[in-house]
PQR file with spaces between the fields and no chain letter, atoms N, CA, C, O and H, PARSE charges and radii, in Angstrom:
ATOM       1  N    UNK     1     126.669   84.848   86.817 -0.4000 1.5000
ATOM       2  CA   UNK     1     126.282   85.603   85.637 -0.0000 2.0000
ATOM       3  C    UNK     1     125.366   86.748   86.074  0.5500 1.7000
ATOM       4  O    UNK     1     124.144   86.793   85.931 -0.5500 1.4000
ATOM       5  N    UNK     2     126.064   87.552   86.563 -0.4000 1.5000
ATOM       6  CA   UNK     2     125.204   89.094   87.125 -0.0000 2.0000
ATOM       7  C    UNK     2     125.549   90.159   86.213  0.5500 1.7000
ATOM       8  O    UNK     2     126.380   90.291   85.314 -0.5500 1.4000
ATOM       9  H    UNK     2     127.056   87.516   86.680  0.4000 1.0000
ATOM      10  N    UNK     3     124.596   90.916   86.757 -0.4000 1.5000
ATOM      11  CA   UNK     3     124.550   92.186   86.057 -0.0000 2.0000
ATOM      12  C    UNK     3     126.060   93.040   85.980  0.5500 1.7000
ATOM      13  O    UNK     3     126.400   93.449   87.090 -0.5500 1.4000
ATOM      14  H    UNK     3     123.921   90.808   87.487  0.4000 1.0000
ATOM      15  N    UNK     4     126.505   93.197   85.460 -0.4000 1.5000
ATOM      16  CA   UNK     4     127.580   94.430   85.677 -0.0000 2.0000
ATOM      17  C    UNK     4     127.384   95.691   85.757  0.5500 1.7000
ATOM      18  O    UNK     4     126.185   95.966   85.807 -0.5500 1.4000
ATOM      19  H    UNK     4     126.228   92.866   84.558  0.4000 1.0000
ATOM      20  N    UNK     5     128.360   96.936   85.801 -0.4000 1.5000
ATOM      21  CA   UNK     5     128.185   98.277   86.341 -0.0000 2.0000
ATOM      22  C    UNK     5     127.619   98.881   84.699  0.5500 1.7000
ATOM      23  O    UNK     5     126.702   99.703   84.678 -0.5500 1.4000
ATOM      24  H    UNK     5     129.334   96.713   85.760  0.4000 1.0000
ATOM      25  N    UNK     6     128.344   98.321   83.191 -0.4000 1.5000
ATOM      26  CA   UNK     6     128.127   98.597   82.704 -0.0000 2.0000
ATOM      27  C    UNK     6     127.117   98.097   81.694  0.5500 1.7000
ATOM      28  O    UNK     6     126.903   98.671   80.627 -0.5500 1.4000
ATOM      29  H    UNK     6     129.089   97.654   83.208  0.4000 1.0000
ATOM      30  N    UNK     7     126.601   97.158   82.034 -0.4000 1.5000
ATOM      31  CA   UNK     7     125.029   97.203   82.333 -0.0000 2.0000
ATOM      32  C    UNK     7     123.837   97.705   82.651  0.5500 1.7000
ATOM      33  O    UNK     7     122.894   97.957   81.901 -0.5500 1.4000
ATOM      34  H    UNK     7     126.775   96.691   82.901  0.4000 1.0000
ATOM      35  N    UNK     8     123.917   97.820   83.656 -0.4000 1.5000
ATOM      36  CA   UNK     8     123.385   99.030   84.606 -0.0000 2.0000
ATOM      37  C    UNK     8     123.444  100.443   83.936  0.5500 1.7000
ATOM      38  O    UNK     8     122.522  101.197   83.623 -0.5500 1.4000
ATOM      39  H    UNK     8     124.683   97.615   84.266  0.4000 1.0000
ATOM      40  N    UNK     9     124.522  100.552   83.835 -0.4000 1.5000
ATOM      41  CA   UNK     9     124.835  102.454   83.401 -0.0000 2.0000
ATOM      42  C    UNK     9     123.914  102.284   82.524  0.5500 1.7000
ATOM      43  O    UNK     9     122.888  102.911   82.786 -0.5500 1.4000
ATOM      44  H    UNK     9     125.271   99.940   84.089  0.4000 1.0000
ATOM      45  N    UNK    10     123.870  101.268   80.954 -0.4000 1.5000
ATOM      46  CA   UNK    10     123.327  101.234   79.772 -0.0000 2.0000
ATOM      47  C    UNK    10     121.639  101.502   80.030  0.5500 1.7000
ATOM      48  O    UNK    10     120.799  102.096   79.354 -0.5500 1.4000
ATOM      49  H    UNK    10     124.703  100.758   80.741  0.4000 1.0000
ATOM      50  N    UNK    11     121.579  100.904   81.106 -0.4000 1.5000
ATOM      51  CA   UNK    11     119.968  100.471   80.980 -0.0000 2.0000
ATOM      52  C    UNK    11     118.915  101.739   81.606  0.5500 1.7000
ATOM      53  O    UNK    11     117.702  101.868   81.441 -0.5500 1.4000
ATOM      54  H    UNK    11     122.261  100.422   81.655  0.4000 1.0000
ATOM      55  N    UNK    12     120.078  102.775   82.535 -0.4000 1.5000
ATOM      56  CA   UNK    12     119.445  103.888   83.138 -0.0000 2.0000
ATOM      57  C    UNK    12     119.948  104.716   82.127  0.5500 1.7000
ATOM      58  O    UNK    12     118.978  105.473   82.141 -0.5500 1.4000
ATOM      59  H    UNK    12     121.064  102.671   82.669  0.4000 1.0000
ATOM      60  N    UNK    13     120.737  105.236   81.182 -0.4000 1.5000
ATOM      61  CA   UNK    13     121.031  105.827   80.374 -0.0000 2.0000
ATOM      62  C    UNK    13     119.697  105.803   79.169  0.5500 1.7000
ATOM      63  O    UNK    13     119.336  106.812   78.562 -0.5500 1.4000
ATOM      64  H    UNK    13     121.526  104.621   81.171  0.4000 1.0000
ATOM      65  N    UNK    14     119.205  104.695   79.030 -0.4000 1.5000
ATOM      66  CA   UNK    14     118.085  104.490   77.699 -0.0000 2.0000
ATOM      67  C    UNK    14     117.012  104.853   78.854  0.5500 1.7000
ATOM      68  O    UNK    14     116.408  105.847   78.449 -0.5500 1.4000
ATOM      69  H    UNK    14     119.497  103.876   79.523  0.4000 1.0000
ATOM      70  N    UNK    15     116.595  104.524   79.932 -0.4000 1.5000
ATOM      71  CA   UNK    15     115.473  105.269   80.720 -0.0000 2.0000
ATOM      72  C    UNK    15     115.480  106.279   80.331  0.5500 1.7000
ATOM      73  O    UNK    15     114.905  106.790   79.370 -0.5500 1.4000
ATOM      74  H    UNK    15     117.086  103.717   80.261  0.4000 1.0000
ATOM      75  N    UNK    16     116.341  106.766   81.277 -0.4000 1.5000
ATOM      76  CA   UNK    16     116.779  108.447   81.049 -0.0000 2.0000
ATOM      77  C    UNK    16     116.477  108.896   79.723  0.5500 1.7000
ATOM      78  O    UNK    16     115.947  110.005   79.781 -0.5500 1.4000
ATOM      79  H    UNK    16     116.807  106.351   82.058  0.4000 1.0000
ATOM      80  N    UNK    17     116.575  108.573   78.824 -0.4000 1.5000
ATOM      81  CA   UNK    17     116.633  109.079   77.438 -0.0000 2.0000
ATOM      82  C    UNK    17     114.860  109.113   77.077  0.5500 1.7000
ATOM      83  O    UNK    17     114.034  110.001   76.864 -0.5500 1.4000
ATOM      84  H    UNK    17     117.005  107.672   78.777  0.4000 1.0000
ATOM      85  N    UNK    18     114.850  108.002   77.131 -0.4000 1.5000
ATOM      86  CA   UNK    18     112.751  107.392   76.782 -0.0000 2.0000
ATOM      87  C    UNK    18     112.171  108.212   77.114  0.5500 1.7000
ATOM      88  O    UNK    18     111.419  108.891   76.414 -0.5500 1.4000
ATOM      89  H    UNK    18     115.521  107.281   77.304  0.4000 1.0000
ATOM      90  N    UNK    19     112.477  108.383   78.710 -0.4000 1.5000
ATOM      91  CA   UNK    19     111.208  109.324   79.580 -0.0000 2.0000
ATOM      92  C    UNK    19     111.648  110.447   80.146  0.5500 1.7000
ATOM      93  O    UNK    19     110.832  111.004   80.880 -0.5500 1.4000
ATOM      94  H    UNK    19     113.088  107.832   79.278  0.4000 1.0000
ATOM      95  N    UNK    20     113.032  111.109   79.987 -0.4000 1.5000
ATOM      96  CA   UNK    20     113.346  112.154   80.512 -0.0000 2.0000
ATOM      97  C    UNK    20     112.999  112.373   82.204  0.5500 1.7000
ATOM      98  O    UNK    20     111.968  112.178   82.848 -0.5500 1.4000
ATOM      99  H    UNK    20     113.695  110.656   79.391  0.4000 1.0000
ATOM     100  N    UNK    21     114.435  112.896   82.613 -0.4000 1.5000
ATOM     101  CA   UNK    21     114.204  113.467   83.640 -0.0000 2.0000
ATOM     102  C    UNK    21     112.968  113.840   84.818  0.5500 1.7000
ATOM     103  O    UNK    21     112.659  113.270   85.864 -0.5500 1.4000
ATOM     104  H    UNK    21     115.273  113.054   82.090  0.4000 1.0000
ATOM     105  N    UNK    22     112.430  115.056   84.139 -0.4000 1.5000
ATOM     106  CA   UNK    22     111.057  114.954   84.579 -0.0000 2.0000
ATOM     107  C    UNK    22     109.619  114.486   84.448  0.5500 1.7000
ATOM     108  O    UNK    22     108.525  114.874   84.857 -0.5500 1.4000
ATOM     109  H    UNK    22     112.681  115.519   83.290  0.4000 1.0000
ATOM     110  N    UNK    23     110.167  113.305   83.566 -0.4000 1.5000
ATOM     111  CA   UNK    23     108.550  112.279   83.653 -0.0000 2.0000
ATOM     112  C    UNK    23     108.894  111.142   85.100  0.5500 1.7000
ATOM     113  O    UNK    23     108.204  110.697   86.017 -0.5500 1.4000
ATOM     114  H    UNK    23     111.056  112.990   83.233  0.4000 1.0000
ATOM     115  N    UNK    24     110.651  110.975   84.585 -0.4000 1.5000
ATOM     116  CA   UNK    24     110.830  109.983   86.086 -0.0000 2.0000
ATOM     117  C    UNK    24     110.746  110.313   87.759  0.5500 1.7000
ATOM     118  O    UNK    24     110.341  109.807   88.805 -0.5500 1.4000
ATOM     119  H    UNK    24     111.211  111.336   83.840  0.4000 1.0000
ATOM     120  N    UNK    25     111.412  111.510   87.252 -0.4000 1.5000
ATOM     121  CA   UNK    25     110.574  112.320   89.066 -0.0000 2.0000
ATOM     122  C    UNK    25     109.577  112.626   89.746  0.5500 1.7000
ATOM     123  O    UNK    25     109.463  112.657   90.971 -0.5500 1.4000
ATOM     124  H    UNK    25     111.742  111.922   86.402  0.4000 1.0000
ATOM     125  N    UNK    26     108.412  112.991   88.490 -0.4000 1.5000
ATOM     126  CA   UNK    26     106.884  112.757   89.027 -0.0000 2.0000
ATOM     127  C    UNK    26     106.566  111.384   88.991  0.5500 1.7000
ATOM     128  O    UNK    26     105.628  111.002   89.691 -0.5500 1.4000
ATOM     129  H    UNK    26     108.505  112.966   87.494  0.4000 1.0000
ATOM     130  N    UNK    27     107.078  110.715   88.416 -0.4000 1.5000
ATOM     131  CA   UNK    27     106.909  108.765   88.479 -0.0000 2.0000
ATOM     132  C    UNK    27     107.034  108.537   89.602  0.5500 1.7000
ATOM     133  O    UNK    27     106.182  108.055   90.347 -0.5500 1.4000
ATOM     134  H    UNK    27     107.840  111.025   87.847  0.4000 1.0000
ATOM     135  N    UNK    28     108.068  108.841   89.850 -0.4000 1.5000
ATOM     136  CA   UNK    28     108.732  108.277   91.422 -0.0000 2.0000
ATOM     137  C    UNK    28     107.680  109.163   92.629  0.5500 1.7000
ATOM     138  O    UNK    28     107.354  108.626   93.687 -0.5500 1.4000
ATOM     139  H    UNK    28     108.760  109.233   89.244  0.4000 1.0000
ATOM     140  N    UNK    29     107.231  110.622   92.233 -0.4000 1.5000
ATOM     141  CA   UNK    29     106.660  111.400   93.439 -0.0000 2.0000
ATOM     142  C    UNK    29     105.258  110.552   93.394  0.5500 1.7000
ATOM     143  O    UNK    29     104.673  110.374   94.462 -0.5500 1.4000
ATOM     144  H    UNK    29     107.496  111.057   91.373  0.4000 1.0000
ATOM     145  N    UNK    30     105.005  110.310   92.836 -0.4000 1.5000
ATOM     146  CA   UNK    30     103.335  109.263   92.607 -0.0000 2.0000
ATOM     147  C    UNK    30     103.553  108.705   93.087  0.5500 1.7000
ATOM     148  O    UNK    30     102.778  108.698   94.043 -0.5500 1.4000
ATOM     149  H    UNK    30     105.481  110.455   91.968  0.4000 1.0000
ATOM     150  N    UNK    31     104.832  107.426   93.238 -0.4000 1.5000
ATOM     151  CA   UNK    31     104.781  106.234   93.518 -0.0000 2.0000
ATOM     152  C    UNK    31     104.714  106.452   95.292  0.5500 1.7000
ATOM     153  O    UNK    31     104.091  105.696   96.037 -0.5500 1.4000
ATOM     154  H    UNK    31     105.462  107.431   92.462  0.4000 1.0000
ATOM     155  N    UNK    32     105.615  107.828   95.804 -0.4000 1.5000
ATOM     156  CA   UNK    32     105.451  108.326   96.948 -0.0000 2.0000
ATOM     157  C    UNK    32     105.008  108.170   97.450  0.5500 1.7000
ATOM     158  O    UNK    32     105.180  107.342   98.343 -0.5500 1.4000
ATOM     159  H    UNK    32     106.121  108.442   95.198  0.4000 1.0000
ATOM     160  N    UNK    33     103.238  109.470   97.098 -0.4000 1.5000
ATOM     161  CA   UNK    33     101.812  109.367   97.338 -0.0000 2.0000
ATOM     162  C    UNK    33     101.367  107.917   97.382  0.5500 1.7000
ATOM     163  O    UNK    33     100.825  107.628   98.449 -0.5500 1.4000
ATOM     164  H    UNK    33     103.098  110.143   96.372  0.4000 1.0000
ATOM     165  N    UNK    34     101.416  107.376   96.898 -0.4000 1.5000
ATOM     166  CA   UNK    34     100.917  106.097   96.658 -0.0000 2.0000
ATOM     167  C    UNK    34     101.587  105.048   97.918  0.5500 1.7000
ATOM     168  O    UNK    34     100.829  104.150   98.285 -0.5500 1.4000
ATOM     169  H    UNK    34     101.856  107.611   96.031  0.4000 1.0000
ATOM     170  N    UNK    35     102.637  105.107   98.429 -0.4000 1.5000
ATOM     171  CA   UNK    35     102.954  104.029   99.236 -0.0000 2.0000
ATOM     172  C    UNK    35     102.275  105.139  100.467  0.5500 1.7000
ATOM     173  O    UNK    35     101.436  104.664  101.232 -0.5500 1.4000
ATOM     174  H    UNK    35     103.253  105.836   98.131  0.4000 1.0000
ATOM     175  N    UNK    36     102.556  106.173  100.570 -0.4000 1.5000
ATOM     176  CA   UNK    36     102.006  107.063  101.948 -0.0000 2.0000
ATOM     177  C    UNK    36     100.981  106.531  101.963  0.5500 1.7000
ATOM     178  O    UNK    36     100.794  105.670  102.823 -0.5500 1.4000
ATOM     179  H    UNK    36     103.238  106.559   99.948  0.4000 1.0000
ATOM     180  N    UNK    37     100.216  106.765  101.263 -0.4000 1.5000
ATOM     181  CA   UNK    37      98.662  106.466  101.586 -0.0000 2.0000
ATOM     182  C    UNK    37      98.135  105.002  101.485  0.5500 1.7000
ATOM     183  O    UNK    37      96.947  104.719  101.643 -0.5500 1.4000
ATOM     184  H    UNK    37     100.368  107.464  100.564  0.4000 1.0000
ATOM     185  N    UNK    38      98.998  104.201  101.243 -0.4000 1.5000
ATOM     186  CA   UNK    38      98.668  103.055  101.521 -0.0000 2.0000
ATOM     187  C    UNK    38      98.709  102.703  102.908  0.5500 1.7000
ATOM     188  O    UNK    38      97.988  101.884  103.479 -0.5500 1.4000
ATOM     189  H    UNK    38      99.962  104.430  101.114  0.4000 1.0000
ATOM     190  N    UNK    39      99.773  103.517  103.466 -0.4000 1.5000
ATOM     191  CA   UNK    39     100.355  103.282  104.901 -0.0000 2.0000
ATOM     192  C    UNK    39      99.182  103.698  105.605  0.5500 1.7000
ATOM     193  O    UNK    39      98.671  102.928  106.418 -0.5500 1.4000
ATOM     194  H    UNK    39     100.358  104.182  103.002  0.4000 1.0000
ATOM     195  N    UNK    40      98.687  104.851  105.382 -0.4000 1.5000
ATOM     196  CA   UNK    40      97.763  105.745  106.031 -0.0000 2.0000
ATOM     197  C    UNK    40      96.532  104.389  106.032  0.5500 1.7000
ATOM     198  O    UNK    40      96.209  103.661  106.971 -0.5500 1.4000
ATOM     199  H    UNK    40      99.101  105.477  104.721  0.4000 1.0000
ATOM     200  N    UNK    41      96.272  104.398  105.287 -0.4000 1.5000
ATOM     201  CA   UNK    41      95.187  103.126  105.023 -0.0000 2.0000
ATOM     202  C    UNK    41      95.039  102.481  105.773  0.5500 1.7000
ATOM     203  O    UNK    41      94.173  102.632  106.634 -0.5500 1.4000
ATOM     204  H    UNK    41      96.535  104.990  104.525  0.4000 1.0000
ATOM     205  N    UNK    42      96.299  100.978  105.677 -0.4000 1.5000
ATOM     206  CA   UNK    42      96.574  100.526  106.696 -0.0000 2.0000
ATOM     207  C    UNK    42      96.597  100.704  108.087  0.5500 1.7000
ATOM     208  O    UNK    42      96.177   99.780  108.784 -0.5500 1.4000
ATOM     209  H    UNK    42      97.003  100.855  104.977  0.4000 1.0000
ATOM     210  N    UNK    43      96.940  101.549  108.521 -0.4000 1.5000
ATOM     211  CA   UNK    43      96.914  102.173  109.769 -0.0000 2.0000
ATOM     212  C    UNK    43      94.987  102.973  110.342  0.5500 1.7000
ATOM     213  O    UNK    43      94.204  103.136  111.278 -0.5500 1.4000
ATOM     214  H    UNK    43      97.281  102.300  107.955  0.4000 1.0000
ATOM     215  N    UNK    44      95.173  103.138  109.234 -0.4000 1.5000
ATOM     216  CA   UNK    44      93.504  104.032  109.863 -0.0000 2.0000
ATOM     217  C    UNK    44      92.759  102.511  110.209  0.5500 1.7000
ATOM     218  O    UNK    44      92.367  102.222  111.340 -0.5500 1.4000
ATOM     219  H    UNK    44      95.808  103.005  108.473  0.4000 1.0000
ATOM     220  N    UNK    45      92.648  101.657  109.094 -0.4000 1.5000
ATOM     221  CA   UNK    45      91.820  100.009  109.069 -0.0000 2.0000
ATOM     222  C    UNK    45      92.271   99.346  110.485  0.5500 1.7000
ATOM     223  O    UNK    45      91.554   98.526  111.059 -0.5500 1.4000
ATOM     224  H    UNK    45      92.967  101.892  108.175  0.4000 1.0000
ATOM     225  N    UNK    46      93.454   99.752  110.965 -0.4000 1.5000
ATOM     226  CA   UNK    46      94.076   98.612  112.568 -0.0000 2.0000
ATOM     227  C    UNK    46      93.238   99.779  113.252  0.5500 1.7000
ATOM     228  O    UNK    46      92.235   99.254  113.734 -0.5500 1.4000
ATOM     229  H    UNK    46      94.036  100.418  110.499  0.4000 1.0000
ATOM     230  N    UNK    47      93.240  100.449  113.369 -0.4000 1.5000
ATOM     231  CA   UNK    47      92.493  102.023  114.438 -0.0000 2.0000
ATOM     232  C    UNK    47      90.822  101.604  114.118  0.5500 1.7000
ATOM     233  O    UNK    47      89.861  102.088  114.716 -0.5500 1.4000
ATOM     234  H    UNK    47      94.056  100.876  112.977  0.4000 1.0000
ATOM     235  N    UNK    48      90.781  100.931  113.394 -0.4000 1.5000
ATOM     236  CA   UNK    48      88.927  100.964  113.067 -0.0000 2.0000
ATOM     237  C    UNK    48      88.691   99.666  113.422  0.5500 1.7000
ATOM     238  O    UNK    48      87.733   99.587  114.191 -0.5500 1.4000
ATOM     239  H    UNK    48      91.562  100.538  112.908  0.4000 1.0000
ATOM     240  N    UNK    49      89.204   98.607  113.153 -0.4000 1.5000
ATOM     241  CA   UNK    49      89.157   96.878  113.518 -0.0000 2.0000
ATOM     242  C    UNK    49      89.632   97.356  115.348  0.5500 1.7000
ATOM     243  O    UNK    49      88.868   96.782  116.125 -0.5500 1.4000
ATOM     244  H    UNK    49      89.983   98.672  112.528  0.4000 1.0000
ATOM     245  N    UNK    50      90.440   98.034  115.909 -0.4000 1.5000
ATOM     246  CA   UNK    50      90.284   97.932  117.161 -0.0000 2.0000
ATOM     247  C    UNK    50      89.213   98.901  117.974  0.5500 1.7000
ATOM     248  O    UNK    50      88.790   98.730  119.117 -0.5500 1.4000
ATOM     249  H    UNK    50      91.061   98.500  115.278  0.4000 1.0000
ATOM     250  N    UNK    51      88.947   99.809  117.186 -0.4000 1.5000
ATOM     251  CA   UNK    51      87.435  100.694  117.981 -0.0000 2.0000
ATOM     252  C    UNK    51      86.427   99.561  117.971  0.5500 1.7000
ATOM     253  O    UNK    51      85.649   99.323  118.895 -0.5500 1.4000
ATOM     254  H    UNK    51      89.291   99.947  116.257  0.4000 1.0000
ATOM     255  N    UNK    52      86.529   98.806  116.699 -0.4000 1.5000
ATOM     256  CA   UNK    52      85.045   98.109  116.761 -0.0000 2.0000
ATOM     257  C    UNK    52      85.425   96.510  117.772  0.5500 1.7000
ATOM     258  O    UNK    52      84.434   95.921  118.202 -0.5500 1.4000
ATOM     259  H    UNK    52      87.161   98.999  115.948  0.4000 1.0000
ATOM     260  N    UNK    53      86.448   96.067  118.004 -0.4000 1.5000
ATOM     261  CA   UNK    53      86.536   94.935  119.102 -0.0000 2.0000
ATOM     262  C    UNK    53      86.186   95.507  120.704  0.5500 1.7000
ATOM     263  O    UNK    53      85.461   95.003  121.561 -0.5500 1.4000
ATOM     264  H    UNK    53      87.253   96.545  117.654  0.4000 1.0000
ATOM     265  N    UNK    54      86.960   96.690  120.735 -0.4000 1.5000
ATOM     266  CA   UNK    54      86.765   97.654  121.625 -0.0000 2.0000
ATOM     267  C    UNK    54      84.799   98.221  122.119  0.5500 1.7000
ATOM     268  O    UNK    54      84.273   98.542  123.184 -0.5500 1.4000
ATOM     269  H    UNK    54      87.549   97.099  120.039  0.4000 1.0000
ATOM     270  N    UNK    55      84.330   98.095  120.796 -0.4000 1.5000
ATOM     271  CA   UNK    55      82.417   98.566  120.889 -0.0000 2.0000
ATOM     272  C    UNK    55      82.016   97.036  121.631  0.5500 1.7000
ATOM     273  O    UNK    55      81.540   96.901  122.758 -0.5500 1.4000
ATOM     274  H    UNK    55      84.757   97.834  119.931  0.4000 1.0000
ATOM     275  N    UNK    56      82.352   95.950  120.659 -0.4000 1.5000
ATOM     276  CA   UNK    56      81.927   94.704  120.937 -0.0000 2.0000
ATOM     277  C    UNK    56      82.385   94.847  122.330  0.5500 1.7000
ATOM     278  O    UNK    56      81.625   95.483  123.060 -0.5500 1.4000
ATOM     279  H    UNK    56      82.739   96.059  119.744  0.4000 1.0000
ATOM     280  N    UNK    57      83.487   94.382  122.857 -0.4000 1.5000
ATOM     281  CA   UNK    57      83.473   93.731  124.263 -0.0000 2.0000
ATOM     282  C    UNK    57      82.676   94.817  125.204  0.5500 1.7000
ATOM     283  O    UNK    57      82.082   94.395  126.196 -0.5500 1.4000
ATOM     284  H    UNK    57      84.104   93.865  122.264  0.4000 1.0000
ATOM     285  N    UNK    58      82.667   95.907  124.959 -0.4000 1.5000
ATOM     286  CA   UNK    58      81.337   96.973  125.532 -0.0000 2.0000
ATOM     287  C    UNK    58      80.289   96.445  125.474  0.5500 1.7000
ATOM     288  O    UNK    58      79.759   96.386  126.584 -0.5500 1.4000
ATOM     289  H    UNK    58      83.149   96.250  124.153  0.4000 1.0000
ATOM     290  N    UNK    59      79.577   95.916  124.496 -0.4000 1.5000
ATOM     291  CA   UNK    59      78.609   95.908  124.397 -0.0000 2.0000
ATOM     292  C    UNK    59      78.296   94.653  125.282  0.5500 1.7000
ATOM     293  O    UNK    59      77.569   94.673  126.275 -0.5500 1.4000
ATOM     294  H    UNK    59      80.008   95.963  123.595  0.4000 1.0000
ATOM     295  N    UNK    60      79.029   93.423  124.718 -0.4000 1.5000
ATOM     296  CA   UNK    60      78.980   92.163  125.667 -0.0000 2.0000
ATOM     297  C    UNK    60      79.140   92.465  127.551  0.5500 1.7000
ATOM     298  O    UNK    60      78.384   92.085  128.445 -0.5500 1.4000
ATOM     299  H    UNK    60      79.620   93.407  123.911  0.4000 1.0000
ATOM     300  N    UNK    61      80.270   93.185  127.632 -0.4000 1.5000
ATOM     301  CA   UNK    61      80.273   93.892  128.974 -0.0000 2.0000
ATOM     302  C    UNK    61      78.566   94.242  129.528  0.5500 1.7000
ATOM     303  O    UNK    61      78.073   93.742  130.539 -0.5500 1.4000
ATOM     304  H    UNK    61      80.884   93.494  126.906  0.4000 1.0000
ATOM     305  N    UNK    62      77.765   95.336  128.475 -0.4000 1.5000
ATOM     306  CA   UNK    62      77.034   95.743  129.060 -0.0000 2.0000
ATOM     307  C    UNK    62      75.475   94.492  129.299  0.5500 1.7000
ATOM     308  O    UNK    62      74.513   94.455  130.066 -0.5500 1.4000
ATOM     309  H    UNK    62      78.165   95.743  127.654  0.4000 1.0000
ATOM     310  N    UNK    63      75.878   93.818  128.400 -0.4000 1.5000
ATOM     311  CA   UNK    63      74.624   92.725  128.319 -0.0000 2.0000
ATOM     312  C    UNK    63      74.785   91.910  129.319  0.5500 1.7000
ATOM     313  O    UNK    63      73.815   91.478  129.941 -0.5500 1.4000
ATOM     314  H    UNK    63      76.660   93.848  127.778  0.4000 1.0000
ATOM     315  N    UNK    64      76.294   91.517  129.675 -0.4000 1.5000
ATOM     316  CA   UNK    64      76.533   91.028  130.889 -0.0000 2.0000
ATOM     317  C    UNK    64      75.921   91.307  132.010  0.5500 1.7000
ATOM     318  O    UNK    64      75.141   90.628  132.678 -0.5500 1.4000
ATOM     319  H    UNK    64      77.083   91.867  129.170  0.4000 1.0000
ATOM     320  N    UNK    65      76.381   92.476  132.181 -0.4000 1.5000
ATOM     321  CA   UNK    65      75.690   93.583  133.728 -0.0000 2.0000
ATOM     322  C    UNK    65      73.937   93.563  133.735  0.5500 1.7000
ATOM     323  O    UNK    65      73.334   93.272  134.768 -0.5500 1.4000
ATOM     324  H    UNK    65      77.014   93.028  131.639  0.4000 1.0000
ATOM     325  N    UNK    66      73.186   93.924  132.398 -0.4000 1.5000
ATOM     326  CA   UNK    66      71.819   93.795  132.245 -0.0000 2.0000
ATOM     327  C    UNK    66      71.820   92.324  132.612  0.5500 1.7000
ATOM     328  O    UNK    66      71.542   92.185  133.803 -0.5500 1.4000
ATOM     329  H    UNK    66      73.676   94.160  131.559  0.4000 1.0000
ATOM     330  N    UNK    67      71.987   91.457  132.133 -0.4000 1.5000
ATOM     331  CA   UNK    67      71.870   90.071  133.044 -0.0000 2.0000
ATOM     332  C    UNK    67      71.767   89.794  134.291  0.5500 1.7000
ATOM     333  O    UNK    67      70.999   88.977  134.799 -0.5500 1.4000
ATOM     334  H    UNK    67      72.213   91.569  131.166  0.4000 1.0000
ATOM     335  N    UNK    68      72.513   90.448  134.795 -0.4000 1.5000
ATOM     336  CA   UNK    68      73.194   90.010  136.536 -0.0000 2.0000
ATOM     337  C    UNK    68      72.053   90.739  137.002  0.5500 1.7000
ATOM     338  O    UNK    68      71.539   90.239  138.002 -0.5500 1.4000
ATOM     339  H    UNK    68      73.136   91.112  134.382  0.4000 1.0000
ATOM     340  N    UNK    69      71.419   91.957  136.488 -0.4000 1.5000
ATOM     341  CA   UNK    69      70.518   92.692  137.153 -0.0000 2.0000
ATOM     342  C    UNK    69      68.968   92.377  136.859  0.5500 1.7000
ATOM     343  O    UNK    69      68.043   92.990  137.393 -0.5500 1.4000
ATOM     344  H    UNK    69      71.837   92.363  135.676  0.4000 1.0000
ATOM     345  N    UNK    70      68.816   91.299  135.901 -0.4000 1.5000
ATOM     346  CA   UNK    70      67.478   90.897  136.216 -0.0000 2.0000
ATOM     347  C    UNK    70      67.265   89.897  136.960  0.5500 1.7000
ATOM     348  O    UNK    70      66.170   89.788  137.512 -0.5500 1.4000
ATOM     349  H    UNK    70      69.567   90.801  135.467  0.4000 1.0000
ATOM     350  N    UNK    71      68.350   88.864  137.154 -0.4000 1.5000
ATOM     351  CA   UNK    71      68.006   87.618  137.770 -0.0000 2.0000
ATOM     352  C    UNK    71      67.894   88.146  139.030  0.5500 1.7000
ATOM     353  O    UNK    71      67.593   87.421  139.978 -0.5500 1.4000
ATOM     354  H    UNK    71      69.240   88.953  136.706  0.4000 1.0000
């Protein structure tokens, strides 16, 4: 019991009609923006969680070395 073609046609036909053309194309260009920059997000947050594992084992590195050099 699935959808059929003329189903479908019906249901983008009453879209189409409700919100016209160009309310659904800036809908969709938002939704765009919106997944881009989620991506961007994502991606900047893995680039910032690895600078800062990257500071840490520096830092442990360097406390290490100050160790070895007082005993």
């Amino acid at each position: 019991m699935g959808l059929s073609i003329w189903q479908i046609a019906i249901v983008v036909i009453l879209v189409v009609l409700l919100f016209g053309r160009g309310k659904i194309s800036s809908l969709m260009g938002d939704l765009a923006k919106g997944i881009k920059s989620f991506k961007k997000g994502m991606s900047s947050e893995t680039i910032e969680e690895d600078n800062t594992q990257k500071n840490i084992s520096e830092n442990q590195d360097s406390n290490n070395q100050d160790s070895s050099t007082k005993e």
